[in-house]
KOLBA-303586 format. One record per residue (C-alpha): residue number from 1; residue in three letters; x negated, y negated, z negated. Coordinates in Angstrom, 1 decimal, decimal comma. Example, Ala and Ser with C-alpha at 12.3 -4.5 7.8 and 13.67 -1.06 7.14 Angstrom:
<rs>
lumlo|nutor|u|v|w
1|ALA|-12,3|4,5|-7,8
2|SER|-13,7|1,1|-7,1
</rs>
This chain:
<rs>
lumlo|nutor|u|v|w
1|UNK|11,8|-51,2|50,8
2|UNK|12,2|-52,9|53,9
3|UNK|10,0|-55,7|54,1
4|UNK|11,0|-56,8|57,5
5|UNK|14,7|-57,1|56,4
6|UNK|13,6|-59,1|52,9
7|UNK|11,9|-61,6|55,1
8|UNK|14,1|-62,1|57,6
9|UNK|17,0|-62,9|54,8
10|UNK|14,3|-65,1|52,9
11|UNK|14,0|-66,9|56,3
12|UNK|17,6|-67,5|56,8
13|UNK|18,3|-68,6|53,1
14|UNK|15,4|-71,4|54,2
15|UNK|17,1|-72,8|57,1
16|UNK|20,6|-72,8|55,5
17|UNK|19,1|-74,9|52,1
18|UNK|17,2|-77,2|54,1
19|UNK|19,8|-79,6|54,9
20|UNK|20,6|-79,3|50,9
21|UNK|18,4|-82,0|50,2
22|UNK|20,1|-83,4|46,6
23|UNK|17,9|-86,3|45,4
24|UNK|17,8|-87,4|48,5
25|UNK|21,4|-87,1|49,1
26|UNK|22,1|-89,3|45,8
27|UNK|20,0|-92,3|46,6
28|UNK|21,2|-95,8|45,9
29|UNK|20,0|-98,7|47,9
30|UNK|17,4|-101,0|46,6
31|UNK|20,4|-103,8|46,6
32|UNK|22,5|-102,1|44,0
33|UNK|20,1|-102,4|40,7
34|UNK|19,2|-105,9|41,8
35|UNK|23,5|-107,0|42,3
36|UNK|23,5|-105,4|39,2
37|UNK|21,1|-107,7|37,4
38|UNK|22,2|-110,5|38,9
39|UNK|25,6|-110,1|37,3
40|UNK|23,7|-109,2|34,3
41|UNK|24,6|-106,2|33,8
42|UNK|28,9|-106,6|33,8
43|UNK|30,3|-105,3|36,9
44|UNK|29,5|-102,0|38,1
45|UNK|27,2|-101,4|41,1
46|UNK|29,2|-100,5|44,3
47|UNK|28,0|-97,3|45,2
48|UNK|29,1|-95,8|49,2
49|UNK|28,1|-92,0|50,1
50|UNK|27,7|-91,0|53,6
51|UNK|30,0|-87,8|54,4
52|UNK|28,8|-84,4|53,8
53|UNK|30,2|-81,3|55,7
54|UNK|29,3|-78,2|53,3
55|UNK|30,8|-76,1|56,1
56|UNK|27,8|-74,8|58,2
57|UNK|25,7|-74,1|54,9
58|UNK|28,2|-72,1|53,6
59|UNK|29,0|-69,9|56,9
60|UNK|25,2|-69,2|56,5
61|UNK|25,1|-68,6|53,5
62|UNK|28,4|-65,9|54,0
63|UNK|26,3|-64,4|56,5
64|UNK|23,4|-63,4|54,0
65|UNK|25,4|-62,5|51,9
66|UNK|27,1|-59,9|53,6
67|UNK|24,0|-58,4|54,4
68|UNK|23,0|-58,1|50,6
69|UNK|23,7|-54,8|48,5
70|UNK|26,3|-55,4|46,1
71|UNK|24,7|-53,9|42,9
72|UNK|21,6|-52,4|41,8
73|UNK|18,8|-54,0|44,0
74|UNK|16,5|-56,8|41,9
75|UNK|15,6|-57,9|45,2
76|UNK|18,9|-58,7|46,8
77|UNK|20,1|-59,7|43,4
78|UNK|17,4|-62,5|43,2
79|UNK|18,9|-63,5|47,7
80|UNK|21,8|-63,6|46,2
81|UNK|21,0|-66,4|43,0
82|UNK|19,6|-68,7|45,6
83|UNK|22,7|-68,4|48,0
84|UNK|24,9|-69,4|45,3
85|UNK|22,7|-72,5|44,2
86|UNK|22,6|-73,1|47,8
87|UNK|26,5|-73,0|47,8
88|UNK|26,7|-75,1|44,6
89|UNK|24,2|-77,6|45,9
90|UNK|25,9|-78,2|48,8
91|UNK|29,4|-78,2|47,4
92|UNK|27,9|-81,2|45,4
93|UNK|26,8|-83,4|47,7
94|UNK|30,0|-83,3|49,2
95|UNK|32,3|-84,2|45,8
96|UNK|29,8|-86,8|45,2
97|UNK|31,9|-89,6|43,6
98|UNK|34,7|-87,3|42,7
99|UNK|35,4|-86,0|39,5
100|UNK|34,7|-82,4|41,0
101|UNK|30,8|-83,4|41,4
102|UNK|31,0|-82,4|37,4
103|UNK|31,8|-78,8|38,2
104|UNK|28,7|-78,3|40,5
105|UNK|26,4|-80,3|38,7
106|UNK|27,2|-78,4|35,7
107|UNK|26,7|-74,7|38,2
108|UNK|23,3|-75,8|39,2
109|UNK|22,1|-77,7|36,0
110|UNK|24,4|-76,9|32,6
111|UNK|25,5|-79,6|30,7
112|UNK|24,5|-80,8|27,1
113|UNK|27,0|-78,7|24,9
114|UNK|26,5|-75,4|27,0
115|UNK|24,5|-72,8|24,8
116|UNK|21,4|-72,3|25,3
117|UNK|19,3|-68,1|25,5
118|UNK|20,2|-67,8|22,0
119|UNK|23,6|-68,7|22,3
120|UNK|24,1|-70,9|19,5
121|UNK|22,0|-74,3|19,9
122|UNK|22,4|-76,7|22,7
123|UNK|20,5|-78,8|24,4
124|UNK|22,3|-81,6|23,1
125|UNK|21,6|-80,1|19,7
126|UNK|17,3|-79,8|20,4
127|UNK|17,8|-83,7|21,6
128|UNK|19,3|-85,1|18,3
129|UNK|16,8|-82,7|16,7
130|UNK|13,8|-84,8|18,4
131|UNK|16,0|-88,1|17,6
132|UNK|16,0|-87,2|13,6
133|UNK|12,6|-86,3|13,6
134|UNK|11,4|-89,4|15,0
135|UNK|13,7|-91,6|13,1
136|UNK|12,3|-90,0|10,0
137|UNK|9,1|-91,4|10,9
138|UNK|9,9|-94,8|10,7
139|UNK|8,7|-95,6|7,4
140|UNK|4,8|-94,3|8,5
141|UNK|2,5|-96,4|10,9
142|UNK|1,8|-94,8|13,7
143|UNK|-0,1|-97,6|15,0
144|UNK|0,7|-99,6|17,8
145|UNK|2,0|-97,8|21,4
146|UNK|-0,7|-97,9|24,2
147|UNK|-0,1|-100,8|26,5
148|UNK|1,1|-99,9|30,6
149|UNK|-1,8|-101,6|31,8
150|UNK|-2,3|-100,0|34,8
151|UNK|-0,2|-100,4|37,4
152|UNK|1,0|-98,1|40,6
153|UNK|-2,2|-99,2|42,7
154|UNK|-4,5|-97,8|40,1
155|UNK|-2,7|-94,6|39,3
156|UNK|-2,5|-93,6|42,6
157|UNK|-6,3|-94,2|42,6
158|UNK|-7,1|-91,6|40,1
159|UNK|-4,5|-89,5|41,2
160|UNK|-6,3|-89,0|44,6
161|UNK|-9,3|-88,5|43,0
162|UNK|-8,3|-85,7|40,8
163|UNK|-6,0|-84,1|43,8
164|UNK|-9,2|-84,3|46,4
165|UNK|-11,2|-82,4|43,3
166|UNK|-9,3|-79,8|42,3
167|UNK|-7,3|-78,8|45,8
168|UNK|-9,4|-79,9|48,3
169|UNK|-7,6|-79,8|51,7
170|UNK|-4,4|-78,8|50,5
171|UNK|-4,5|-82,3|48,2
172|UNK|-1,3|-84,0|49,0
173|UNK|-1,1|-88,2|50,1
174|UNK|-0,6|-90,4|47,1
175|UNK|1,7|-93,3|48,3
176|UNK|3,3|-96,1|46,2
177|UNK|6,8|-97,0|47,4
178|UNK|9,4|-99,5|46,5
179|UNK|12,5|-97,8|46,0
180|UNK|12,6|-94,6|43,8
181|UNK|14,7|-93,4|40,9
182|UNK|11,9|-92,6|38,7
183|UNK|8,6|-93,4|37,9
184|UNK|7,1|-90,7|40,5
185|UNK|7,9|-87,7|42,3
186|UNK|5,8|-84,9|43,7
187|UNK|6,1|-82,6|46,7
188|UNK|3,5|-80,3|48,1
189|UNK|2,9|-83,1|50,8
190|UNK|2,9|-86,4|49,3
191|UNK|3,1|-88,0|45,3
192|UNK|5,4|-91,2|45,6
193|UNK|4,7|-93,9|42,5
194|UNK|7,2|-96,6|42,5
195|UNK|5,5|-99,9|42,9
196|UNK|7,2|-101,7|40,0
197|UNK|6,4|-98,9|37,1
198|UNK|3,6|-99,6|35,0
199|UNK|1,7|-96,7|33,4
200|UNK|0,0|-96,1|29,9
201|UNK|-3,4|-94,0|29,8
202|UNK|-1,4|-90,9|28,7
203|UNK|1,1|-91,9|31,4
204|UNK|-1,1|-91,1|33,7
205|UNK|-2,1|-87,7|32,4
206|UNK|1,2|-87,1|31,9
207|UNK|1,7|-87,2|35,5
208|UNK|-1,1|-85,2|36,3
209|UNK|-0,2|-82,4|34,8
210|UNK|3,5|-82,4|35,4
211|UNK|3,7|-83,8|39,0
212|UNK|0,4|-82,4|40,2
213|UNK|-0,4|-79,4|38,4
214|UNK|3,3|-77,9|38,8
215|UNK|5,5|-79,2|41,1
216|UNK|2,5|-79,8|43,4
217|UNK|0,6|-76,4|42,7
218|UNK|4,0|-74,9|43,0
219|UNK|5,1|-76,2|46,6
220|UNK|1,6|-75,7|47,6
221|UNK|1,5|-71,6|46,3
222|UNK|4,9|-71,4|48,1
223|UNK|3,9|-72,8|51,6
224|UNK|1,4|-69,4|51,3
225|UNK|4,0|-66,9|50,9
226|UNK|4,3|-66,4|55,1
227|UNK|7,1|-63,5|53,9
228|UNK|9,1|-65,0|51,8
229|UNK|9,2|-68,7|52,9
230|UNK|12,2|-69,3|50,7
231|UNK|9,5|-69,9|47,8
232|UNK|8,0|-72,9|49,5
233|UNK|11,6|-74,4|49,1
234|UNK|12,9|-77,1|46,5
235|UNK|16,5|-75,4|46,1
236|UNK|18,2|-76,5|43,2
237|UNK|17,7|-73,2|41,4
238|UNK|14,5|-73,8|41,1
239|UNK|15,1|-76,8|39,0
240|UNK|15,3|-76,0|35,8
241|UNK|12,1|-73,6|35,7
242|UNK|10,5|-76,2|37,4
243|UNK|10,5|-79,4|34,9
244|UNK|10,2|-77,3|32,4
245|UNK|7,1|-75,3|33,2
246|UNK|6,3|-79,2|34,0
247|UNK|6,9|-80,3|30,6
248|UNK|5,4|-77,3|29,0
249|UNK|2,5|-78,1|31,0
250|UNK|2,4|-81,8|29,2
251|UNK|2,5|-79,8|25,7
252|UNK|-0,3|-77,3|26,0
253|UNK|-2,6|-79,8|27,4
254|UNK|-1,6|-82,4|25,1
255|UNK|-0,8|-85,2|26,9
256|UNK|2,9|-85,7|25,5
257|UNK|3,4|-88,1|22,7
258|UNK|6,7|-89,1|20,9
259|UNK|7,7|-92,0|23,5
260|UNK|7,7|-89,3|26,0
261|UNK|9,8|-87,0|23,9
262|UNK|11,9|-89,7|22,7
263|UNK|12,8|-90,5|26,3
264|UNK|13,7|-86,6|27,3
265|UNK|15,8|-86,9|24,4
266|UNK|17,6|-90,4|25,4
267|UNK|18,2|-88,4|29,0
268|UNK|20,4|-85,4|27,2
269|UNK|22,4|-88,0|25,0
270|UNK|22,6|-90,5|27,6
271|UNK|24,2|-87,6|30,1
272|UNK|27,0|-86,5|27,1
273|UNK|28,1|-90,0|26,6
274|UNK|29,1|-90,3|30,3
275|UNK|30,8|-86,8|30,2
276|UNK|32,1|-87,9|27,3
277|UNK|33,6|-91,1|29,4
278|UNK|30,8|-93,6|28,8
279|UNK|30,6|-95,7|32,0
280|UNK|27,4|-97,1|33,9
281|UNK|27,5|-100,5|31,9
282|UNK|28,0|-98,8|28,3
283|UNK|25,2|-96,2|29,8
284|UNK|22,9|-99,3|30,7
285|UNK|23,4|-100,8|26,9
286|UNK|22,7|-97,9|25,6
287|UNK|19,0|-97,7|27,6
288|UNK|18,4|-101,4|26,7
289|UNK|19,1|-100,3|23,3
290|UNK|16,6|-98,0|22,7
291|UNK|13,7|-100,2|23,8
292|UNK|14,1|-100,4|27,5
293|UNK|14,1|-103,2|29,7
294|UNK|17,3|-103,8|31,7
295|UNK|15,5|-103,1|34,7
296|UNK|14,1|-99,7|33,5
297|UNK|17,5|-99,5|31,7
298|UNK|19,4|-99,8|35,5
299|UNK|16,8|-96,8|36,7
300|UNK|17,7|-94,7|33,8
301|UNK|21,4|-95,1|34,0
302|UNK|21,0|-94,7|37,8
303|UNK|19,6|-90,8|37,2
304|UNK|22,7|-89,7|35,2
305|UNK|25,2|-91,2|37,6
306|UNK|24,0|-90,8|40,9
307|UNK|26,3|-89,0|42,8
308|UNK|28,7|-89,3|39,9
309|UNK|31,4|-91,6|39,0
310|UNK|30,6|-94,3|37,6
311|UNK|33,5|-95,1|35,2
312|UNK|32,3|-92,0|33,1
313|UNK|33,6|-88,4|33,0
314|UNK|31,5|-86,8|35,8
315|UNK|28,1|-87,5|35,6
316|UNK|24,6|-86,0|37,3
317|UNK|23,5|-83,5|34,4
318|UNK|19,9|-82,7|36,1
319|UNK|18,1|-84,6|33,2
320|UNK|19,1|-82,1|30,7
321|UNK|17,0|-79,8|32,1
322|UNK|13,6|-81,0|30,7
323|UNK|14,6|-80,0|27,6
324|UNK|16,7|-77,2|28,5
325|UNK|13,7|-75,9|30,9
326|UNK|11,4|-76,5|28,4
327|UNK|12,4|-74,3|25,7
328|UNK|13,5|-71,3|28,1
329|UNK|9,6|-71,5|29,6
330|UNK|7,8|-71,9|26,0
331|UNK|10,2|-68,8|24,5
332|UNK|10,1|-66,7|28,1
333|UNK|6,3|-67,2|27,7
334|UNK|5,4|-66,2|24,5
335|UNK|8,0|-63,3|24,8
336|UNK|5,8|-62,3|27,7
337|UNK|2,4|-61,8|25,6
338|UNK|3,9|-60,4|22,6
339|UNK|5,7|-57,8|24,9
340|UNK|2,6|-56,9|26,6
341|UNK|3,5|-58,5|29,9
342|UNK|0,7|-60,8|30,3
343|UNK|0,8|-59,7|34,1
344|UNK|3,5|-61,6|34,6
345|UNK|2,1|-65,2|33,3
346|UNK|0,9|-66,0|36,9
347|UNK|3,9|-65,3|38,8
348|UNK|5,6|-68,5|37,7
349|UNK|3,3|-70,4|39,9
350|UNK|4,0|-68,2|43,3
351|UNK|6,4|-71,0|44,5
352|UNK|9,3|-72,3|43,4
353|UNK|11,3|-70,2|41,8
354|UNK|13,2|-69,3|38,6
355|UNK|12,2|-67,5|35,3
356|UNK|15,1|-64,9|35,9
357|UNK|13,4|-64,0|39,7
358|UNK|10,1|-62,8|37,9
359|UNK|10,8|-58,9|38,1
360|UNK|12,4|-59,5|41,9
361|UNK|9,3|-60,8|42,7
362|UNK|7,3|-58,0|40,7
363|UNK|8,3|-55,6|43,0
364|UNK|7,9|-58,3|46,4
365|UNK|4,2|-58,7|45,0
366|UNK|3,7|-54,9|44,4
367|UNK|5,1|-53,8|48,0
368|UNK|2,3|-56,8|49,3
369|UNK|5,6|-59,1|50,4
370|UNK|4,4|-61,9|47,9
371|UNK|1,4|-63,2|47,1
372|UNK|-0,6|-64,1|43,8
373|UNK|-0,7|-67,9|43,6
374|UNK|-3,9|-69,5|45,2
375|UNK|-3,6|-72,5|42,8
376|UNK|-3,3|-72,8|38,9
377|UNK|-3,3|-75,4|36,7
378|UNK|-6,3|-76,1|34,7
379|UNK|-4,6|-74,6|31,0
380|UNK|-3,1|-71,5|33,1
381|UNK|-6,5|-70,5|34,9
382|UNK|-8,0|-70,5|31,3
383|UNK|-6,0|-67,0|30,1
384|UNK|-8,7|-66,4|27,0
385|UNK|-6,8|-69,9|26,0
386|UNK|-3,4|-69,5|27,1
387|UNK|-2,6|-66,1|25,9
388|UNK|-4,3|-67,3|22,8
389|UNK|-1,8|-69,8|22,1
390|UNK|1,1|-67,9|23,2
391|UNK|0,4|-65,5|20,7
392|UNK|0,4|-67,5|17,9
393|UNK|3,8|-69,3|19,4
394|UNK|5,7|-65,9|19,7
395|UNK|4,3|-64,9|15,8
396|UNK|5,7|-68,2|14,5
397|UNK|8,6|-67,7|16,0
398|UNK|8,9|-64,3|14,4
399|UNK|8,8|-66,1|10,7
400|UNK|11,8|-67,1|8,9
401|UNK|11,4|-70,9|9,0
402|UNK|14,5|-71,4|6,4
403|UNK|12,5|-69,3|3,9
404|UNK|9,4|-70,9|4,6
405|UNK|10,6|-74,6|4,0
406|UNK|12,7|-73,9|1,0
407|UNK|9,3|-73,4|-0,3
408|UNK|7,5|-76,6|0,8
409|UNK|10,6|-78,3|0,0
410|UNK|9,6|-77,7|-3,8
411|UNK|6,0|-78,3|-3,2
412|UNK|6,8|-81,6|-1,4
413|UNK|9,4|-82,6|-4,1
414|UNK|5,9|-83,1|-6,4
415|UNK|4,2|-85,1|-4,2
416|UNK|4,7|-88,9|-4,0
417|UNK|5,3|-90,5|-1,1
418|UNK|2,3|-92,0|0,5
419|UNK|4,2|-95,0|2,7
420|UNK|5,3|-97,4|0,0
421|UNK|9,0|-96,5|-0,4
422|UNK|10,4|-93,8|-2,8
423|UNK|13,0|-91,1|-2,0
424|UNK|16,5|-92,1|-2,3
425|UNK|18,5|-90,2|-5,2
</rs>
């Protein structure tokens, strides 16, 4: 291999992304959720893009790729992935407000009705999956929700606390902001909380272990890899490994609950509706009503048409991911024990990357071109624990469910309900 020509490719694919910059290319101003209120909630917001030219970007990106071996090569395989995302990222921002902004979106992201590794199942199908589930719970207490009592100030607080801890030097600066889409977002450098959010205990650990403990860890372990600098790089095929490793890392240390899912859920419907044709308004409603406030309504709505158009058809599809990610982590995971790969766990932490780069970056880490991760989260350092309960994850998914609950079906069927209300014949 030569190592000299891997880098210097990996190198080039980081200047041509980095003026690929998505999120921040689909910001709104400040001004837009609070015209919005004002008119409570009956026009829709007037949304202005600054031009994009994808033209330079994609002469680099030509270039690479010209230099890549057509076939064969997992290495030059894995350049080429990231110059198409590249391609597709940038190709985005400049459709943004055109109905075309659907087709990239749906290149870098997928969209609610595409199939998922199996595929059969969506991820629209998993979301109204979590939706039954939690409807069928209605008739059970499950107590009152936790109150957000703690506000941005204070989270930022502990955050620093536990960052300073656990990374030392590399800790990143916690900084609350007043303008941001969501609730927080992480980069190897700085953690931004958005002053008006209000957090929950679990919140909090929630955050922890998804902003922190992945997409922190992750940008840090990539700013290491001096050969293959690509890997310190947020390109947007990286996304979808990325929030879900991040919510698989909420799982496993058990800081989700059901409002948590609920809202992942809300996201994949929420996304369909506007492809569907749903505008921002009937978007908005439909936040307000499944429990949010129409301010936390405007912010939700806002993710799944930024960059889109706003009378419905071609929306942002990022937010399916979560879901999406999440199930391609958890099943690539436990696949990963059960075949005997357990090698391979801490490679999803090198840097930001995909699950479908892992054996590229086998053969990188073998020839001494990339390097193990220097960070790990707290559940992936423990792998007495984590291979543990992968195991059991890839044996259950080995059983055949339907049998299985045709049998407790009958058991059930003798068992009374407990919560006051009797089965309806």
């Amino acid at each position: 291999m030569d190592g000299e020509r891997v880098t210097r490719l990996a190198q080039a694919l980081k200047a041509a992304e980095a003026p690929v910059r998505i999120l921040r290319g689909l910001e709104w101003p400040a001004s837009a959720r609070d015209s919005f209120l004002r008119q409570r909630g009956e026009r829709l917001p007037d949304i202005q893009y600054a031009s994009f030219d994808p033209g330079p970007t994609l002469s680099r990106l030509d270039g690479i790729r010209a230099e890549l071996q057509p076939e064969g090569d997992p290495v030059d395989a894995w350049l080429g992935r990231i110059a198409d995302r590249v391609a597709s990222g940038a190709r985005l921002l400049a459709s943004r407000g055109t109905p075309e902004f659907l087709t990239h979106s749906r290149a870098l992201f997928g969209a609610p009705r595409d199939p998922l590794p199996d595929e059969e199942s969506t991820c629209l199908e998993l979301a109204q999956v979590f939706h039954r589930t939690i409807a069928s719970l209605s008739r059970l207490d499950l107590g009152a929700p936790p109150p957000a009592c703690h506000l941005a100030g204070w989270v930022a607080e502990q955050m620093r606390a536990a960052l300073d801890e656990r990374l030392g030097a590399d800790a990143p600066v916690v900084e609350v902001v007043d303008h941001l889409s969501a609730n927080a977002l992480a980069g190897p450098r700085r953690i931004r909380l958005r002053r008006t959010a209000s957090f929950t205990d679990r919140d909090f650990t929630q955050l922890l272990h998804h902003e922190a403990w992945v997409h922190v860890i992750t940008g840090l372990n990539g700013r290491y890899q001096d050969r293959l600098p690509i890997l310190a790089a947020s390109h947007p095929g990286t996304t979808r490994t990325q929030e879900g490793l991040a919510v698989f890392a909420e799982m496993i240390s058990g800081s989700i609950d059901l409002d948590r899912v609920r809202r992942l859920a809300d996201r994949v419907v929420a996304v369909q509706m506007a492809v569907d044709g749903a505008d921002f308004i009937e978007v908005h409603r439909f936040f307000v009503e499944r429990g949010a406030g129409p301010e936390q309504a405007f912010e939700n709505a806002r993710r799944v048409f930024r960059g889109g158009v706003l009378t419905g058809g071609a929306p942002f599809t990022k937010d399916i991911v979560y879901l999406d990610g999440l199930l391609r982590v958890q099943t690539f995971l436990s696949h990963v024990v059960a075949s005997g790969r357990s090698d391979c766990l801490r490679l999803l932490f090198a840097g930001k990357l995909d699950i479908e780069d892992v054996p590229a970056l086998a053969i990188l880490t073998r020839a001494g071109l990339c390097r193990l991760p220097r960070h790990l989260p707290p559940w992936a350092e423990d792998l007495r624990y984590l291979i543990g309960y992968l195991a059991w994850s890839s044996f259950l998914g080995s059983v055949d469910m339907e049998r299985v609950g045709a049998h407790y079906d009958v058991l059930l069927a003798a068992a009374p309900r407990l919560d006051g209300t009797e089965d309806s014949a």
